[in-house]
SEVEXVO-245448 format. One record per residue (C-alpha): residue number from 0; x, y, z. Coordinates in steps of 0.2 Angstrom, whole numbers, plus 2048, in hexadecimal, padded with zeros to 3 digits. Each point is the difference from the previous one (the first is absolute). Layout:
BEGIN
{node NUM; {X; Y; Z}} ...
//
This chain:
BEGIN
{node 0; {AB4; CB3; 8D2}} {node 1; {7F5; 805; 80E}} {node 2; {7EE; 805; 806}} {node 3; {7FD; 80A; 80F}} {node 4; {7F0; 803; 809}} {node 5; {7FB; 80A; 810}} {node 6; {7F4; 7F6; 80D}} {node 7; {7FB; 809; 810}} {node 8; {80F; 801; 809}} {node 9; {80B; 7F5; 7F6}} {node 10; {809; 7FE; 7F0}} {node 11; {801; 7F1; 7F3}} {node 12; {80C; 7FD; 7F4}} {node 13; {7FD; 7F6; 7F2}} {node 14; {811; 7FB; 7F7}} {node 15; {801; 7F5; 7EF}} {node 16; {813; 7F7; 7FE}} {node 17; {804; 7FD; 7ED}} {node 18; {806; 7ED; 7FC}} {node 19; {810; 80B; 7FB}} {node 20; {801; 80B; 812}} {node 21; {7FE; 7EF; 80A}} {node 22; {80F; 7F6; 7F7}} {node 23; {80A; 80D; 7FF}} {node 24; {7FD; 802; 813}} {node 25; {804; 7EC; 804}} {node 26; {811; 801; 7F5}} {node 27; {805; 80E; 80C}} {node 28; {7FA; 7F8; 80F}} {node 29; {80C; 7EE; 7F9}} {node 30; {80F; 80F; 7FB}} {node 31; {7FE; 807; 813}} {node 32; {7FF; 7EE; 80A}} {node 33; {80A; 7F4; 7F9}} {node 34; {80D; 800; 808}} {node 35; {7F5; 7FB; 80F}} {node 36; {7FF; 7EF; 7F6}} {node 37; {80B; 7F1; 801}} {node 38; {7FD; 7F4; 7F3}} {node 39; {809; 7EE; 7FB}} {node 40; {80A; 803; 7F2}} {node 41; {801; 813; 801}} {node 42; {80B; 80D; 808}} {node 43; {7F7; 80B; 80A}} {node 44; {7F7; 80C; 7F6}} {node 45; {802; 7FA; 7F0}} {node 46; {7F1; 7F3; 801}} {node 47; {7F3; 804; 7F3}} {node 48; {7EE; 809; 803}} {node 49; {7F8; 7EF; 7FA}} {node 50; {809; 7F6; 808}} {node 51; {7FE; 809; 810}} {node 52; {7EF; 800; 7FC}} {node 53; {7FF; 7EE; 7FE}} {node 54; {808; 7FC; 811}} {node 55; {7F9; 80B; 80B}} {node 56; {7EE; 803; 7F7}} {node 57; {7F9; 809; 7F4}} {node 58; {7FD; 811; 80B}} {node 59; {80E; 801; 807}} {node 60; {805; 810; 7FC}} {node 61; {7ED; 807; 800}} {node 62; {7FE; 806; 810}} {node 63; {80F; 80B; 7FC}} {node 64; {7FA; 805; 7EF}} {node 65; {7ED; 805; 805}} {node 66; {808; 80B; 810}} {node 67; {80B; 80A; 7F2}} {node 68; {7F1; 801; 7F2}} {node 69; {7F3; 805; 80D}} {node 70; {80C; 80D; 808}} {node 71; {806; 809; 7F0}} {node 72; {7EE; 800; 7FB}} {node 73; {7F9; 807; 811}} {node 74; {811; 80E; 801}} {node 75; {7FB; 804; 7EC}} {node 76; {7EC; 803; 804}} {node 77; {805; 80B; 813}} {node 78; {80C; 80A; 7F2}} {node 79; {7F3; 803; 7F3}} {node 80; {7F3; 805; 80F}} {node 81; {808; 80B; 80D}} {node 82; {7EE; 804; 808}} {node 83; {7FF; 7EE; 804}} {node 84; {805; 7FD; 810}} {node 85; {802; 7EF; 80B}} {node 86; {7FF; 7FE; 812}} {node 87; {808; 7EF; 7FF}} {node 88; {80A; 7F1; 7F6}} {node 89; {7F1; 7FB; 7F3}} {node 90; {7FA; 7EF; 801}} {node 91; {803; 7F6; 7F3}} {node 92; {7F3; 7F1; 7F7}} {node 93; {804; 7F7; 7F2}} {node 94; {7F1; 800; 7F3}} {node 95; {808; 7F4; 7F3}} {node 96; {80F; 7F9; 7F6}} {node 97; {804; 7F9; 7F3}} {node 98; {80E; 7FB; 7F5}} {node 99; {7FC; 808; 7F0}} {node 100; {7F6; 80F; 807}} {node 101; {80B; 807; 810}} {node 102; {7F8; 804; 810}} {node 103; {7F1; 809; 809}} {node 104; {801; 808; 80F}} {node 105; {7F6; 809; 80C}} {node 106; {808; 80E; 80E}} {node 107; {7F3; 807; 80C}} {node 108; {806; 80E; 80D}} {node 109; {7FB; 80A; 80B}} {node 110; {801; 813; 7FC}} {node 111; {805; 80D; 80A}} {node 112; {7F1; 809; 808}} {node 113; {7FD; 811; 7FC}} {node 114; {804; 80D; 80E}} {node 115; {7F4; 811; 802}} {node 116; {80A; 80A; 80D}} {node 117; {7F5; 80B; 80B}} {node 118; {806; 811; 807}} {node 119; {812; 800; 808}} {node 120; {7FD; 811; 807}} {node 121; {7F5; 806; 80E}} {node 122; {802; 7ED; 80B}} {node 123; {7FA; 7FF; 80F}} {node 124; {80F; 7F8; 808}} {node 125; {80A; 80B; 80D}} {node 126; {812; 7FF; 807}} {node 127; {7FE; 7FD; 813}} {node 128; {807; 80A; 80C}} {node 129; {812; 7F9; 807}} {node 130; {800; 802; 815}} {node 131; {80C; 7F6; 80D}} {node 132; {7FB; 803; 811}} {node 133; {809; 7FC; 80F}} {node 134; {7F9; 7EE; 805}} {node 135; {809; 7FB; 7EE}} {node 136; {80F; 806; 803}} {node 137; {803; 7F8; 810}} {node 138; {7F7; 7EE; 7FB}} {node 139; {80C; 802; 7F2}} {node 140; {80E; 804; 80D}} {node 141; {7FA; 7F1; 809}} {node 142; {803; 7F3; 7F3}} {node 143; {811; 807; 7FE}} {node 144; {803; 7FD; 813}} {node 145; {7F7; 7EE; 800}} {node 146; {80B; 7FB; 7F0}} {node 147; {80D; 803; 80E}} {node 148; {7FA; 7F5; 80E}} {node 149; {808; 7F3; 809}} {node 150; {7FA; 7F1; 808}} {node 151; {803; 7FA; 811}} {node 152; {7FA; 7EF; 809}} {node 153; {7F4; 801; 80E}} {node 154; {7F7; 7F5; 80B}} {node 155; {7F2; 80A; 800}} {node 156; {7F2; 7F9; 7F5}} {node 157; {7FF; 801; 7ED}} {node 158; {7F5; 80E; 7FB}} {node 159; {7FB; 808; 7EB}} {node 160; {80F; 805; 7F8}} {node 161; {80C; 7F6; 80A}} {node 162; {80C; 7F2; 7F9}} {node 163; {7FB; 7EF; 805}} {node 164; {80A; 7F0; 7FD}} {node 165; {7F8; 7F2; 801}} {node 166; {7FD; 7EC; 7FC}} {node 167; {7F2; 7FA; 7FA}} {node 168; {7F7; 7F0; 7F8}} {node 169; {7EF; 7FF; 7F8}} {node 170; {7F5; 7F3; 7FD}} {node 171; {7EE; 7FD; 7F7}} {node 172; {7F5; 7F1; 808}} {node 173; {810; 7FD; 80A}} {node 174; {80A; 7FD; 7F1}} {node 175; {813; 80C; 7FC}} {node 176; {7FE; 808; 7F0}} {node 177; {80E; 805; 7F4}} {node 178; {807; 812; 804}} {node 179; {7F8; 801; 810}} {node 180; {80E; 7FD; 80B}} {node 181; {80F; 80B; 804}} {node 182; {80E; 803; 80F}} {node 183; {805; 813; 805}} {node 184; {7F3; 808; 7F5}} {node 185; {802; 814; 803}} {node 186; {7EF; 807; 7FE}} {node 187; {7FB; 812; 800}} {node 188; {7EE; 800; 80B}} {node 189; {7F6; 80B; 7F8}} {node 190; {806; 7FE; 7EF}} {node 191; {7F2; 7F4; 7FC}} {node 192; {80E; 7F5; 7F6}} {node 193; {7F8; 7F0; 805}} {node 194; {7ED; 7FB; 7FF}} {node 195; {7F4; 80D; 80A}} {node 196; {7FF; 7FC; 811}} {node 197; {811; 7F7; 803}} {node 198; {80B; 80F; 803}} {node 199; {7F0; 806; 80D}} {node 200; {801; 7F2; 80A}} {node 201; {811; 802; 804}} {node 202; {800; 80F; 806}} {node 203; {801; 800; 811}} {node 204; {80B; 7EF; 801}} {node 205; {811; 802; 80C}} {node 206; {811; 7F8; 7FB}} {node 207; {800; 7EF; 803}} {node 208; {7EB; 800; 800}} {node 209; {7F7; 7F1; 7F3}} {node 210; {7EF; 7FE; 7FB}} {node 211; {7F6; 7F9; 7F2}} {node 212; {7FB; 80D; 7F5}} {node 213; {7F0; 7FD; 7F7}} {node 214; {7FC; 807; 7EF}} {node 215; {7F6; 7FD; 7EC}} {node 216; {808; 801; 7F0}} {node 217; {7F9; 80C; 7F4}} {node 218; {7F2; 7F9; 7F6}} {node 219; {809; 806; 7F1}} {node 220; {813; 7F9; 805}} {node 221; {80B; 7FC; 7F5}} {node 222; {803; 7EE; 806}} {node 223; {7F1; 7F8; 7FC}} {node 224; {802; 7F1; 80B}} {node 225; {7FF; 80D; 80F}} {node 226; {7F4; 80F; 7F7}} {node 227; {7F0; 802; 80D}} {node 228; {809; 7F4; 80E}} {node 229; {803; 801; 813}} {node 230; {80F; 7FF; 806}} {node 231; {80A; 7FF; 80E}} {node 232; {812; 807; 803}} {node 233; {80C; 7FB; 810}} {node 234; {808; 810; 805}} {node 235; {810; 800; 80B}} {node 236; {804; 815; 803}} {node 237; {815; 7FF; 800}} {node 238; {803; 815; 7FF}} {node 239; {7F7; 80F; 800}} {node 240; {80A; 80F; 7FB}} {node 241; {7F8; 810; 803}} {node 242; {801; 80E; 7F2}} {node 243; {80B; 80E; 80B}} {node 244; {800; 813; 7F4}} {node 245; {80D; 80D; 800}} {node 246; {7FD; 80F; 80B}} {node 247; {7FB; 80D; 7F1}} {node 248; {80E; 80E; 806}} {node 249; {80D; 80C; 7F6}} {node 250; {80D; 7F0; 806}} {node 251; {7F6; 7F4; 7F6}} {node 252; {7FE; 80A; 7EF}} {node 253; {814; 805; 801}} {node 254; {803; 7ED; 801}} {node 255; {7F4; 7FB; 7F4}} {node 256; {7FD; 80C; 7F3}} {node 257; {809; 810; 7F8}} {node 258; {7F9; 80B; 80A}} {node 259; {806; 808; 80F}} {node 260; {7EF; 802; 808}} {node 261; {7EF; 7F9; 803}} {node 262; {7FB; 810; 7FB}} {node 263; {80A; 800; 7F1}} {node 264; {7FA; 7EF; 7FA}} {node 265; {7EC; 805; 804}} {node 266; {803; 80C; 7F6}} {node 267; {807; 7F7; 7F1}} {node 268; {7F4; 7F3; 802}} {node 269; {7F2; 80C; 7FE}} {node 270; {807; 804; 7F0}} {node 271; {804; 7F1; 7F9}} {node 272; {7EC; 7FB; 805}} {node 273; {7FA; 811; 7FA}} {node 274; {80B; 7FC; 7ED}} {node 275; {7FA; 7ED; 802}} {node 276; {7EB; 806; 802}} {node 277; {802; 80D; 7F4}} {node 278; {806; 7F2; 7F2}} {node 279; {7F2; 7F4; 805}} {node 280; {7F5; 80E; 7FF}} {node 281; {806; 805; 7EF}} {node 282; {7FE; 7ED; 7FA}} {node 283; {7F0; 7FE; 807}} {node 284; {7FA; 812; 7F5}} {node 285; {806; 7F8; 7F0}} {node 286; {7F6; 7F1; 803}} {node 287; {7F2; 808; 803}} {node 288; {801; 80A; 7F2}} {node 289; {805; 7F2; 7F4}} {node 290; {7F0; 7F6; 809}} {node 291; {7F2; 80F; 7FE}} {node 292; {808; 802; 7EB}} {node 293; {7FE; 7ED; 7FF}} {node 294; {7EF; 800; 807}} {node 295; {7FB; 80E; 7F5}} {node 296; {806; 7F6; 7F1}} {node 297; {7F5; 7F4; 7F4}} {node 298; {80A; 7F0; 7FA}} {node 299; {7F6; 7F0; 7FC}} {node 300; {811; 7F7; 806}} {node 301; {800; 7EC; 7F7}} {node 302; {7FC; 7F2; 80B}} {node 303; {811; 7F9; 7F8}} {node 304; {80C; 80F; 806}} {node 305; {7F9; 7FE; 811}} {node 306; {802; 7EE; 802}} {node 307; {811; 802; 7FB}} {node 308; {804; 80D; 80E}} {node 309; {7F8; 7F6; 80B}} {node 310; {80D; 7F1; 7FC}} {node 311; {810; 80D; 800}} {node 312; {7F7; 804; 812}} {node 313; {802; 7EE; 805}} {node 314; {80F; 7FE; 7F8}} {node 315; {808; 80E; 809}} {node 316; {7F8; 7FA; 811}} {node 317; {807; 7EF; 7FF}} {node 318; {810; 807; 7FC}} {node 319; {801; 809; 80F}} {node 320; {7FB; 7F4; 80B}} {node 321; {80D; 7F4; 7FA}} {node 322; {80C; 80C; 809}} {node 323; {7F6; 7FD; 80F}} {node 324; {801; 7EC; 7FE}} {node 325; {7EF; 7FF; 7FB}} {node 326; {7F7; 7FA; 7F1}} {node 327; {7EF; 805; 7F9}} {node 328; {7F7; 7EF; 804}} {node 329; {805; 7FF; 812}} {node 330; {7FC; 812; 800}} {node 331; {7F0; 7FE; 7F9}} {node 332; {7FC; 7EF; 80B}} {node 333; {803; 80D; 80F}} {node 334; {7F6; 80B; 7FB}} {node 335; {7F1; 7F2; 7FC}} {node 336; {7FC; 80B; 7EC}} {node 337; {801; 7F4; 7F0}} {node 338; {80C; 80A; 7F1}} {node 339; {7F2; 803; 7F9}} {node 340; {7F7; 808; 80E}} {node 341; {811; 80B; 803}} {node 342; {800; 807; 7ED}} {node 343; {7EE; 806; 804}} {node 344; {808; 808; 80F}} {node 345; {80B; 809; 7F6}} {node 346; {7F6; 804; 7EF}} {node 347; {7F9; 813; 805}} {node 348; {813; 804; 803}} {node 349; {806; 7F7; 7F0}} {node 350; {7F2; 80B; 7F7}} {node 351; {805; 810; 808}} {node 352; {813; 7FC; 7FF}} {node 353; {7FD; 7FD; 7ED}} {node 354; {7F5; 811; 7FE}} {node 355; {80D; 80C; 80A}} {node 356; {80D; 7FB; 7F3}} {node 357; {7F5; 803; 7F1}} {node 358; {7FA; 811; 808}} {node 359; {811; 805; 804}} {node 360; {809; 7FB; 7F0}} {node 361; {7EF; 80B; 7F7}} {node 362; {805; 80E; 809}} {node 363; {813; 7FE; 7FD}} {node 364; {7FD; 7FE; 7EB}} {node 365; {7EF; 80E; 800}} {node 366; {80C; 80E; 80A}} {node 367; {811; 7F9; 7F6}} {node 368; {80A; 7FE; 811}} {node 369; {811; 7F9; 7FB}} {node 370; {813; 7FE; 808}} {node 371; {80D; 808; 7F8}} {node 372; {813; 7FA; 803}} {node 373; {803; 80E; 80A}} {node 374; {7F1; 7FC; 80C}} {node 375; {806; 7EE; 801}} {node 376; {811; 802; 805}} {node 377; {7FA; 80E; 80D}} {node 378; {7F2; 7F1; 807}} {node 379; {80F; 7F3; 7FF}} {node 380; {80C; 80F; 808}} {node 381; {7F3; 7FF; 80F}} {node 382; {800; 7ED; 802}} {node 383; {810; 7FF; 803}} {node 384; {800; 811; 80D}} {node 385; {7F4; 7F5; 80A}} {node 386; {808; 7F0; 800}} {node 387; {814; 806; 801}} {node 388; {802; 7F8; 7EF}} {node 389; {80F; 808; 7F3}} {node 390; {7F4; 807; 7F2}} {node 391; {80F; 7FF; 7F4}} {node 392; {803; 7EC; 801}} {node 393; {7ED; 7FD; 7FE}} {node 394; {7FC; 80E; 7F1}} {node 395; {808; 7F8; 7F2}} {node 396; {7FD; 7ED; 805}} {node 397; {7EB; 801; 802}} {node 398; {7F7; 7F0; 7F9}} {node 399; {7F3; 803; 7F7}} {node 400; {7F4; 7F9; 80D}} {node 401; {807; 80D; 80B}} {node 402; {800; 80F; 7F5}} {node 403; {7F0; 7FB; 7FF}} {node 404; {7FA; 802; 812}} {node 405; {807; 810; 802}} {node 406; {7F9; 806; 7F0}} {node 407; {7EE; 7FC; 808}} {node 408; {804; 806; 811}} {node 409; {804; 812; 7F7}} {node 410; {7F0; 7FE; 7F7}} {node 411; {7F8; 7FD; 80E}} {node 412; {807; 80D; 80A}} {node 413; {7FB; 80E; 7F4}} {node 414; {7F0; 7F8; 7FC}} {node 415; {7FD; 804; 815}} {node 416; {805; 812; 7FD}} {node 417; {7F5; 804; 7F0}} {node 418; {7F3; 7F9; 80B}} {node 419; {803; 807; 810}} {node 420; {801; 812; 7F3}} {node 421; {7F0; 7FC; 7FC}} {node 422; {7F7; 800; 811}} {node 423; {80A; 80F; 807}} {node 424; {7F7; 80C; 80A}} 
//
């Protein structure tokens, strides 16, 4: 038995459990979980209710039986009420209980907010013109050639962008610090790998040359026992290597590349730039577009929905920096924020991250966009094209999860087109 009542932006759910409905509950909960019991006297899972009960308290089996009442009652009310619609997991309170009179409960949720779509015709956002001058082509050439470099030692002395290898020992207040000695250190000057101003005051050192270099830590560094300190580093040069390119010639390209000529490979570059900016530009329409629709929308997104964005944010940051050997508090110490000062960073994201979806997932249902097999297979045909995959090993052995991925990103892809239909000239 259930009560239901709108408030603002949430729901609450006021569920009555019969004396009956609640012992029926426990006995299943004892059928489903005793065999996790052992019990002098007993073979395992053949101990009694009671005497389970008896040894291992009288609620035992409650937390179990309250999850399964409250859950059928919460999937029978959302079955009976098909316009009610929760952002979240309720929260559940206990009002009462009783032996003889069941249980009282209260569920409170936040409801998902209404979504008026404005006009998806007649935006203002443009696709930008795609041009790839000259300069482009041969800084892009230029990489190419400096991925190519070899190095060489000189005696001459060590200037931005060549190879230094060096010794060094640093102290604060006259006193070594952990990590702050090293033998043969190869250094990149220039690539600002170090604190600022160390790699700078070794330019211009010879092979053989030592100094004292002089230098502060960050106030904001990692290492708190150093964060905001001076210090100073003992630097004995051992090798400068300078940075020696390829001549740029129709010999280079033929040795390096598939092509023939240097003209040949400019002109394939310029292609490959040319499809690369019009992709980018093509992306960058669609999120404009998808930004002025947003914009143009009215959602009184929940407090609760953006809070949770805002922890799968976080949650999703930290998982990346793991990769990195990081973790969020040394990462946050670095950075000299509080958590709770980093979730404010990130709220105005959260809330437009959570009002895209919404906005999206309106348009999707109002226009009745949907996949068919056909489209699926031709979206999964694709993947496979771009990344040399066999399309018939992978077709028939989908999990669900990935069935489901490929389901939204043909959604999504014809979502783009009824847009982009839209706002033709």
């Amino acid at each position: 038995m259930y009560t239901y009542e709108k408030k603002a932006k949430e729901g609450q759910l006021k569920v009555k459990i019969s004396k009956e409905v609640w012992e029926n509950a426990i006995e299943k909960a004892y059928e489903e979980n005793k065999g996790k019991f052992n019990i002098q006297g007993f073979r395992k899972g053949k101990a009694p209710r009671k005497v389970i009960e008896q040894t291992y308290g009288d609620t035992v089996f409650f937390d179990d039986a309250f999850e399964a009442v409250i859950s059928n009652e919460y999937s029978k009310f959302l079955a009976e009420n098909k316009d009610v619609k929760p952002a979240e997991a309720p929260h559940v309170e206990m009002n009462s209980f009783t032996a003889d009179k069941g249980i009282e409960a209260t569920l409170t949720f936040a409801l998902m907010p209404e979504i008026v779509l404005g006009s998806l015709s007649g935006l203002k956002a443009k696709p930008k013109a795609v041009k790839v001058d000259a300069k482009e082509v041969e800084e892009e050439i230029k990489r190419f050639a400096e991925a190519h470099s070899r190095y060489e030692e000189s005696e001459a002395p060590a200037q931005n962008g060549d190879f230094a290898t060096i010794d060094f020992s640093g102290s604060v207040d006259g006193v070594k610090f952990d990590g702050g000695t090293a033998e043969n250190y190869r250094l990149e000057l220039g690539s600002h790998t170090f604190i600022e101003g160390f790699e700078d005051q070794i330019v211009g050192m010879k092979k053989g040359d030592k100094k004292d270099i002089n230098v502060t830590f960050p106030a904001n560094y990692q290492a708190e026992n150093l964060a905001g300190k001076p210090a100073v580093f003992a630097i004995a040069l051992n090798k400068v290597e300078k940075k020696i390119l390829p001549k740029i010639d129709d010999k280079f390209i033929s040795d390096t590349t598939e092509f023939e000529t240097l003209d040949e490979y400019k002109s394939n570059v310029k292609d490959t730039l040319v499809k690369k900016a019009k992709e980018q530009a093509e992306r960058d329409y669609e999120v404009a577009l998808i930004d002025e629709i947003v914009d143009g929308c009215k959602a009184d997104i929940p407090h609760s929905m953006t809070h949770h964005e805002v922890h799968h944010m976080i949650h999703d940051f930290e998982h990346r920096l793991s990769h990195q050997g990081l973790n969020l508090e040394a990462y946050l110490s670095y950075i000299g924020k509080t958590m709770e000062e980093f979730e404010a960073d990130r709220m105005s994201d959260a809330e437009k991250n959570v009002k895209t979806r919404l906005v999206l997932q309106k348009i999707i249902e109002e226009n009745k966009i949907t996949v068919s097999e056909k489209e699926l297979m031709k979206r999964i045909e694709e993947y496979c094209a771009t990344y040399g995959i066999k399309y018939e090993e992978i077709k028939n052995s989908l999990t669900p999860d990935e069935r489901a991925y490929f389901e939204n990103e043909a959604i999504m892809s014809k979502l783009m087109k009824f847009i982009k239909d839209q706002n033709k000239a």
